[in-house]
MIBAZA-889695 format. One record per residue (C-alpha): y, x, z; residue in one letter. Coordinates in nm, 2 decimals, padded with zeros to 4 digits. Layout:
<nodes>
- Y;X;Z;a
...
</nodes>
This chain:
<nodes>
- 01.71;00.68;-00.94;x
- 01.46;00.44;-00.79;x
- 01.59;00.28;-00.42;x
- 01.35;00.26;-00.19;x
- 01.35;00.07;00.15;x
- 01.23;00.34;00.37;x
- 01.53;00.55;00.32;x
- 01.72;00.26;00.58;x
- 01.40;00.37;00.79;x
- 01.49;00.75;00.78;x
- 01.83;00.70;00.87;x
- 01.74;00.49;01.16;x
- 01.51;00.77;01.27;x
- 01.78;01.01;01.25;x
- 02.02;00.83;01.45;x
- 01.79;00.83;01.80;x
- 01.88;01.06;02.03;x
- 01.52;01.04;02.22;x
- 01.33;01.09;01.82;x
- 01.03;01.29;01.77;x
- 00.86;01.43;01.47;x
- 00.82;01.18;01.23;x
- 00.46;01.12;01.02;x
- 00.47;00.95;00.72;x
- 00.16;00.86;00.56;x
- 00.06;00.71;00.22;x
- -00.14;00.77;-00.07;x
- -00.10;01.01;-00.31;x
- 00.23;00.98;-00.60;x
- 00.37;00.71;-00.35;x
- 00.71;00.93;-00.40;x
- 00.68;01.09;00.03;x
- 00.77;01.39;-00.09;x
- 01.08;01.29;-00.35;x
- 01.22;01.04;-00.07;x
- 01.22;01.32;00.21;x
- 01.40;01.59;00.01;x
- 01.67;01.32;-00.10;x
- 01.67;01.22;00.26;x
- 01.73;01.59;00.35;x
- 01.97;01.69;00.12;x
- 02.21;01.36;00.19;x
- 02.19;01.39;00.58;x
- 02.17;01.74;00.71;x
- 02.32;02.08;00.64;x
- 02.02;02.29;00.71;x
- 01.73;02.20;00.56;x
- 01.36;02.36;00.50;x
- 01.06;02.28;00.28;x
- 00.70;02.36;00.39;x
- 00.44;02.23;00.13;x
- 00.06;02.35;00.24;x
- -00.06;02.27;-00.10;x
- 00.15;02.49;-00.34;x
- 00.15;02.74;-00.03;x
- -00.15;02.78;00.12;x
- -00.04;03.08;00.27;x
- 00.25;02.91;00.50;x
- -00.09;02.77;00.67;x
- -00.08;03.14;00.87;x
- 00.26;03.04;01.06;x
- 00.08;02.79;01.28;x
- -00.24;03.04;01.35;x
- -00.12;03.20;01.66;x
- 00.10;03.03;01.94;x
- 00.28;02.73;01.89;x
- 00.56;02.83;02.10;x
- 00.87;02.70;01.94;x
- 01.06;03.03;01.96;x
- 00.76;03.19;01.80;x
- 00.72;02.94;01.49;x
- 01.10;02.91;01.38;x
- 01.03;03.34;01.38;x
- 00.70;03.29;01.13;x
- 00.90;03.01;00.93;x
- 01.21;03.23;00.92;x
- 01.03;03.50;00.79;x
- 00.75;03.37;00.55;x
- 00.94;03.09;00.42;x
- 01.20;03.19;00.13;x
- 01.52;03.08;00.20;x
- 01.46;02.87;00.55;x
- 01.76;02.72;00.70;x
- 01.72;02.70;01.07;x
- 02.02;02.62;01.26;x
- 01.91;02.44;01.63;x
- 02.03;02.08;01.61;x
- 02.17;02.08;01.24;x
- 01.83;02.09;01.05;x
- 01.55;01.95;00.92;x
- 01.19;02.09;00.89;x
- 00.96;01.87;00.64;x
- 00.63;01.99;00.68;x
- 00.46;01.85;00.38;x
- 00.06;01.80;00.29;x
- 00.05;01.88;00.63;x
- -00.30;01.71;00.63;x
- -00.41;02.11;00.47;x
- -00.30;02.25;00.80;x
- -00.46;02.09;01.13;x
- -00.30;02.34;01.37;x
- 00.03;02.22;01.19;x
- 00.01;01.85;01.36;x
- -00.08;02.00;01.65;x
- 00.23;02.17;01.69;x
- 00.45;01.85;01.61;x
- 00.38;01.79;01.97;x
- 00.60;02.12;02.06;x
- 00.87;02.04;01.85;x
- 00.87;01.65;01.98;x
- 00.94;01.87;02.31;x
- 01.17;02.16;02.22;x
- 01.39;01.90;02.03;x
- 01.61;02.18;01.86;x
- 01.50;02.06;01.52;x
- 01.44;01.78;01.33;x
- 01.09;01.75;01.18;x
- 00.90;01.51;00.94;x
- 00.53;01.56;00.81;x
- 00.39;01.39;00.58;x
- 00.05;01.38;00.37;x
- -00.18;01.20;00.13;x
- -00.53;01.26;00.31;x
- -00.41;01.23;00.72;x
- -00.74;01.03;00.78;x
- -00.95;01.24;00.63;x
- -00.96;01.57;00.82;x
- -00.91;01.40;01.17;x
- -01.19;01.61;01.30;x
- -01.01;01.94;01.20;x
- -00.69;01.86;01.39;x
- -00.74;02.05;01.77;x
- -00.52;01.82;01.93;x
- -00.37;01.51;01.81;x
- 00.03;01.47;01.92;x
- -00.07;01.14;02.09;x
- 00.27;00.99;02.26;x
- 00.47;01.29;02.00;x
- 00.46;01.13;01.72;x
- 00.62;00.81;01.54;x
- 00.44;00.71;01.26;x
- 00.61;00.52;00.91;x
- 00.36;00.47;00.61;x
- 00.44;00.45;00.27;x
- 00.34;00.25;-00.04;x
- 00.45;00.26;-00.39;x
- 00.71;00.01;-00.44;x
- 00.72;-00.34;-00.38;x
- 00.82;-00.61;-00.56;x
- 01.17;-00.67;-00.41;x
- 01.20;-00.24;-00.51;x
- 01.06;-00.30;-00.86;x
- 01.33;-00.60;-00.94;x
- 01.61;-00.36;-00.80;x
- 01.49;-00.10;-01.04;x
- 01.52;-00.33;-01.30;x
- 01.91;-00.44;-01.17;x
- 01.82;-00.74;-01.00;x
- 02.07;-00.75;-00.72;x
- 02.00;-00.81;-00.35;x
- 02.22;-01.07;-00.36;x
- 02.02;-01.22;-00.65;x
- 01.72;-01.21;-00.44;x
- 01.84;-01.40;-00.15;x
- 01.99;-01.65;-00.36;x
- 01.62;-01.70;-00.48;x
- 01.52;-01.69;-00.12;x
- 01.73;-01.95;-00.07;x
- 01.49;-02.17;-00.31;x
- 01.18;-02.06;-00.06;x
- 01.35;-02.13;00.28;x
- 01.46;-02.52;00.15;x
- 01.16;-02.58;-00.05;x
- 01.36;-02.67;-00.42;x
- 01.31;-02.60;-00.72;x
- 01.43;-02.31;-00.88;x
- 01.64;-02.33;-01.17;x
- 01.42;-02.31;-01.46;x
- 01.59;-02.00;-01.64;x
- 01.61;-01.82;-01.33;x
- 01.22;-01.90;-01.27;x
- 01.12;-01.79;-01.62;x
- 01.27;-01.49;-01.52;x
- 01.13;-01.41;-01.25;x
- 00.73;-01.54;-01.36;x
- 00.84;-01.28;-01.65;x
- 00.92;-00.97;-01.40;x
- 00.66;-01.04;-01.19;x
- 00.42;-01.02;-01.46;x
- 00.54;-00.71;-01.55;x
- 00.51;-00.60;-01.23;x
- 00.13;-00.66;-01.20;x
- 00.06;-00.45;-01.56;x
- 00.33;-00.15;-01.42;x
- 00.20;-00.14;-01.02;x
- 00.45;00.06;-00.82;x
- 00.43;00.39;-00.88;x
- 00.74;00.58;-00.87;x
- 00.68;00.81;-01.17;x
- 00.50;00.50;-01.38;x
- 00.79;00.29;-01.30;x
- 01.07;00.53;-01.38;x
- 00.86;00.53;-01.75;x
- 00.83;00.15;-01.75;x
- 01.23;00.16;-01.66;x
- 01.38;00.38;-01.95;x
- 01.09;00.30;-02.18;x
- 00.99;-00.05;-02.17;x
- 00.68;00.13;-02.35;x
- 00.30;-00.03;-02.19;x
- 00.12;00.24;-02.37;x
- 00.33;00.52;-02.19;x
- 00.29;00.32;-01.89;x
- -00.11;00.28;-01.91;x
- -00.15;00.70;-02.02;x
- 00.04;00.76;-01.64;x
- -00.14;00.53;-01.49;x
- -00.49;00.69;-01.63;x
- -00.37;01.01;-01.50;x
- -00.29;00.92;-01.18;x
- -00.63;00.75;-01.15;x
- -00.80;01.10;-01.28;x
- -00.60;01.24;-00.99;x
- -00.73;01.00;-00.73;x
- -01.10;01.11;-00.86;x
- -01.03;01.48;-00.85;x
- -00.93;01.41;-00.47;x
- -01.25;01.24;-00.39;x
- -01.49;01.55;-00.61;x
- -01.22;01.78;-00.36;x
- -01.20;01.67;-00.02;x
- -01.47;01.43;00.00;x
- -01.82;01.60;00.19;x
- -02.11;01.65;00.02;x
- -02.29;01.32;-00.06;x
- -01.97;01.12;00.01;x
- -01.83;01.25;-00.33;x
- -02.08;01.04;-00.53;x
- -02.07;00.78;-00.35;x
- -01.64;00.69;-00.29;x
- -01.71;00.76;-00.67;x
- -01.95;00.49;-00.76;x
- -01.77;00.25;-00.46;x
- -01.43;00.31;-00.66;x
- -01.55;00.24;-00.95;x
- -01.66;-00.06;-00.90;x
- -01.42;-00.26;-00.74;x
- -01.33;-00.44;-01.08;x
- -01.67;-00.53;-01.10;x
- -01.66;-00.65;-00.73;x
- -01.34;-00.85;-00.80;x
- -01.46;-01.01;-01.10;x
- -01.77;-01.20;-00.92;x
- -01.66;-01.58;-00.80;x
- -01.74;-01.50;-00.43;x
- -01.52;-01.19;-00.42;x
- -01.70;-01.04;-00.12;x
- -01.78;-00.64;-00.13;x
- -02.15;-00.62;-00.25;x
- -02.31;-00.26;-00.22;x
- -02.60;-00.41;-00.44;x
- -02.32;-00.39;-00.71;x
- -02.25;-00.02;-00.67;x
- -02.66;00.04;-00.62;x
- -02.95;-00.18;-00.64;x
- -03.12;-00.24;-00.33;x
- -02.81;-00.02;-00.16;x
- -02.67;-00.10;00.19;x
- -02.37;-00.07;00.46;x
- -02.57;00.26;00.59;x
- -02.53;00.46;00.30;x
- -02.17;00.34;00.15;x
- -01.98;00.23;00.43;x
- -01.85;00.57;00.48;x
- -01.74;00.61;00.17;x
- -01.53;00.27;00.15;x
- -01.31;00.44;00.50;x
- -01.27;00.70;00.30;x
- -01.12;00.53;00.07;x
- -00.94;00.33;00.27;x
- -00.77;00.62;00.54;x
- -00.72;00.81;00.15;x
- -00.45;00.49;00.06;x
- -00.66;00.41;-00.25;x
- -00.78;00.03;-00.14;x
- -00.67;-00.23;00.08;x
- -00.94;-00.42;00.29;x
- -00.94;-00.82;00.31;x
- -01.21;-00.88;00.65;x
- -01.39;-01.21;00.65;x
- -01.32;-01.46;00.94;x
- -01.49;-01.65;01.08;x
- -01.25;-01.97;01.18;x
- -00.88;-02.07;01.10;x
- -00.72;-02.03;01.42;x
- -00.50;-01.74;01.61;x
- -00.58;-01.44;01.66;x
- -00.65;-01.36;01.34;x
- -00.83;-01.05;01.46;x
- -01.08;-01.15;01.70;x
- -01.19;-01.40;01.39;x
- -01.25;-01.13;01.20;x
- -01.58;-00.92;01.09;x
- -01.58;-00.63;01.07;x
- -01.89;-00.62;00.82;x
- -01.78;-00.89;00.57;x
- -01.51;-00.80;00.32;x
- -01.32;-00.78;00.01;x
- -01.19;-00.51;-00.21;x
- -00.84;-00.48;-00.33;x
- -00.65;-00.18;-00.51;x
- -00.37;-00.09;-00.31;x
- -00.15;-00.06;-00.66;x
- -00.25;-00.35;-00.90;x
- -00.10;-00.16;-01.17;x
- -00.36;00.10;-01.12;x
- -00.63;-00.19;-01.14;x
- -00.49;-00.29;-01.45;x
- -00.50;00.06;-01.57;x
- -00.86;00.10;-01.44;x
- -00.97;-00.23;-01.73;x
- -01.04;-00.22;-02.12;x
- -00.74;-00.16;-02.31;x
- -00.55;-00.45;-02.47;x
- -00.59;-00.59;-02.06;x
- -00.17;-00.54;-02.03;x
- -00.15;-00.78;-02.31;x
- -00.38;-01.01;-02.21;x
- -00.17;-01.05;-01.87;x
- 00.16;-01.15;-02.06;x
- -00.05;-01.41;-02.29;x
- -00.22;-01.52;-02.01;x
- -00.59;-01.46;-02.13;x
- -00.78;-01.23;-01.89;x
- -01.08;-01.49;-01.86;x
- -01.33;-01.39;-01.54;x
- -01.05;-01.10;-01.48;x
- -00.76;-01.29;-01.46;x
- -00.80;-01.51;-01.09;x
- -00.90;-01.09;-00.91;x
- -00.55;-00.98;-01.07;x
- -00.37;-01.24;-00.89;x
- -00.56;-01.22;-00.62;x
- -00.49;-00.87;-00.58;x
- -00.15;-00.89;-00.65;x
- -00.09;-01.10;-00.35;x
- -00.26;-00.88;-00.13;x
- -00.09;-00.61;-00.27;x
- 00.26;-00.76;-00.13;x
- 00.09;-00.89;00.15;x
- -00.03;-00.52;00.26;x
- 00.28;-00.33;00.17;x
- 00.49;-00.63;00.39;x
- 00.28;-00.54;00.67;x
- 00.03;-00.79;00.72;x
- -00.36;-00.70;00.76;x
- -00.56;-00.92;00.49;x
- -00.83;-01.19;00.58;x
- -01.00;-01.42;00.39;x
- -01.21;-01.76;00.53;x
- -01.57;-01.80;00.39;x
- -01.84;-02.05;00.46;x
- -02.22;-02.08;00.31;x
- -02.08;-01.90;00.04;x
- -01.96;-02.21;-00.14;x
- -01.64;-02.25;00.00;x
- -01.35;-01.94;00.01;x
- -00.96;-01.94;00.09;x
- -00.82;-01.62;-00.07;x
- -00.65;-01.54;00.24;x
- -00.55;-01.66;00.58;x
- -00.21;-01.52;00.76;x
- 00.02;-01.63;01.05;x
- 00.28;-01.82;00.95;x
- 00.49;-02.00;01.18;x
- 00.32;-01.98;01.49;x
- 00.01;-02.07;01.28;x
- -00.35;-01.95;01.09;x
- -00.21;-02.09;00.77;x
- -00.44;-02.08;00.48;x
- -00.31;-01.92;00.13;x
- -00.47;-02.00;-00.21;x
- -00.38;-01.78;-00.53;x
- -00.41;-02.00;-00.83;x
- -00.38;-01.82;-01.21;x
- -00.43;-02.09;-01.40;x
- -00.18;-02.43;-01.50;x
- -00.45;-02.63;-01.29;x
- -00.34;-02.59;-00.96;x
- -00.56;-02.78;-00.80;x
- -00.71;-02.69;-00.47;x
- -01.06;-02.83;-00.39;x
- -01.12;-02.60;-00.10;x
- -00.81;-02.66;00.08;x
- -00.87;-03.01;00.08;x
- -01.22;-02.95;00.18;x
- -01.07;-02.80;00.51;x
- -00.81;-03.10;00.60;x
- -01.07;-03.33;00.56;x
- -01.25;-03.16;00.80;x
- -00.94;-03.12;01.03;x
- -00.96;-02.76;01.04;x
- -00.62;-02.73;00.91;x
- -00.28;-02.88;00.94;x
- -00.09;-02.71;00.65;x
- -00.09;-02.48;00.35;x
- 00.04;-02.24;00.09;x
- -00.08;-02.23;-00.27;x
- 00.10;-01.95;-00.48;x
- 00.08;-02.03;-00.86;x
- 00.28;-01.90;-01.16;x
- 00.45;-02.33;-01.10;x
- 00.81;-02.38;-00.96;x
- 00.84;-02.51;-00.56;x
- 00.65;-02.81;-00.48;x
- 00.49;-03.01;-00.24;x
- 00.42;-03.23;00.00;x
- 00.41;-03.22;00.44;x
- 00.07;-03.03;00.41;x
- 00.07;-02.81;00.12;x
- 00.36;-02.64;-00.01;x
- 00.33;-02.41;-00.37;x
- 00.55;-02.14;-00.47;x
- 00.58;-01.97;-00.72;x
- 00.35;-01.61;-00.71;x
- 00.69;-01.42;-00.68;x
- 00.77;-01.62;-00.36;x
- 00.49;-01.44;-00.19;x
- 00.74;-01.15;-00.11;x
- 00.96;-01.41;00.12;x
- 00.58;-01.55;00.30;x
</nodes>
């Protein structure tokens, strides 16, 4: 059984006295659902389901008054087997995102306080415009991602205490044994061909079988494109669509920087920009914005116009290549591919650790993958897939003084010097 971090979150939740309803949000085969119900069944006595996709009908409880008293009747009587015991139980309103009057009513239960109550759903920035009143001030809000790294070397019995010994390594700046770094370049490389999906994995786990790995991950990406043909409107079907497919197309381009032109000729922001939110509040793709100088706050650098693609589960990029692409990975011979994989990879981790994603450009001849805060600091951070780690940009920018230090994250053991520092890719989950 897979561990996941949030489950320390969800115990946390249930230990304040003042909680409201809780929200999660993430995209679709994250594992929300799995995690609640193990949640449920380990902390509380009483405990009932509501799913809004495999029972539409359950949508009918919240039609008329969202009086407490009056929804715990409708759940008590529509719902087989609800267990509703004031202060001993939990109500997980699931997919809620099929049920707008649903999250309205979070706001009464944040209030009443007799029950617990999470929600949770794969599309909750899709239909905002159903939703009659948002729970503003009601509602705490956790989102969800498939599994990081540090929950994908657990699942393959790396130990926590394994992992801060290699932490260790980061926070001095040494080496890392050279066993114990083979190891971990090997993991990691797995972990870019399997992604982080629970169910993929769980396969990956008792298998060790890339071809039963790749079949899951095609399905899951068939899933992700019946959701856009289903809850996408009208035009916006074709057009997430076409956007989606070609973000490995967009990545594999030097200058990595979201071109509508390659999704349409002659096409621009006006007609695709809504689809790329859409894909974006859906969990599907993480979005890198451009900035325009090195310096804190990162945000007000940052335009809103200018920007880079990345999957949200590199794994599913993998899956979304030619075959025989899991192999080339492990050799190491993904050609124009290869930089956009590592590349995407690190914003994966960077994403799912919190951090919003930016990238420095200028006259399109000079780019820094990304740029985060790091020590009190807009500290550059350059992703390098091949042996030659060279970094021709960064020294562009200290020669210029527009940067005192840096981070380049190659597949080479700790190194460097006063200004620039390398770790190893697998570092990036301690940056």
């Amino acid at each position: 059984m897979l561990k996941r971090k949030i489950e320390e979150k969800l115990i946390e939740w249930k230990k304040n006295k003042d909680k409201v309803c809780l929200m999660i949000k993430g995209a679709r085969q994250v594992g929300k659902t799995f995690i609640v119900n193990k949640f449920a069944k380990e902390n509380y006595k009483y405990y009932t389901y509501i799913n809004f996709i495999e029972n539409p009908e359950y949508s009918a409880i919240f039609e008329g008054n969202l009086n407490i008293d009056n929804l715990i009747k409708q759940i008590s009587i529509r719902v087989e087997g609800a267990q509703l015991e004031p202060y001993k139980s939990l109500i997980f309103l699931d997919e809620i995102q099929m049920c707008p009057k649903a999250r309205t009513a979070l706001k009464f239960f944040s209030i009443d306080k007799r029950f617990d109550v999470i929600a949770s759903g794969s599309l909750l920035g899709i239909n905002y415009k159903e939703v009659p009143s948002f729970p503003v001030g009601y509602v705490e809000h956790l989102e969800m991602f498939s599994l990081d790294f540090e929950e994908f070397l657990w699942a393959n019995n790396i130990s926590e205490k394994s992992i801060l010994d290699i932490k260790k390594y980061y926070e001095k700046k040494e080496k890392v044994p050279l066993a114990i770094h083979s190891k971990m370049m090997e993991l990691f490389k797995e972990y870019i061909i399997v992604g982080g999906m629970p169910r993929v994995v769980t396969e990956y786990i008792n298998t060790k079988d890339f071809s039963k790995v790749l079949k899951l991950q095609r399905s899951i990406i068939i899933d992700y494109e019946n959701d856009i043909a289903k809850y996408a409107d009208n035009l916006e079907k074709v057009r997430a669509k076409a956007c989606f497919d070609s973000i490995p197309k967009q990545l594999a381009k030097e200058y990595k920087k979201f071109q509508y032109s390659v999704v349409e000729k002659k096409s621009t922001a006006k007609k695709y920009s809504s689809s790329i939110k859409w894909l974006k509040d859906a969990g599907i793709i993480n979005i890198c914005h451009n900035i325009t100088n090195i310096e804190l706050p990162l945000e007000g650098n940052a335009k809103d116009d200018c920007f880079k693609i990345y999957m949200a589960d590199t794994g599913l990029l993998m899956a979304m290549l030619e075959d025989g692409s899991q192999e080339d990975i492990i050799d190491g011979n993904l050609g124009i591919y290869k930089g956009a994989i590592f590349e995407n990879i690190i914003a994966d981790i960077f994403a799912k650790s919190g951090k919003k994603l930016y990238y420095y450009e200028r006259d399109s001849k000079l780019e820094i993958d990304f740029v985060i805060r790091y020590n009190r600091k807009a500290v550059p951070v350059e992703v390098k897939s091949a042996d030659n780690t060279k970094a021709k940009s960064l020294e562009s920018l200290f020669s210029k003084n527009l940067i005192s230090f840096a981070i380049k994250l190659s597949s080479k053991n700790v190194s460097g010097t006063e200004k620039i520092v390398s770790f190893p890719l697998y570092m990036a989950m301690f940056i």
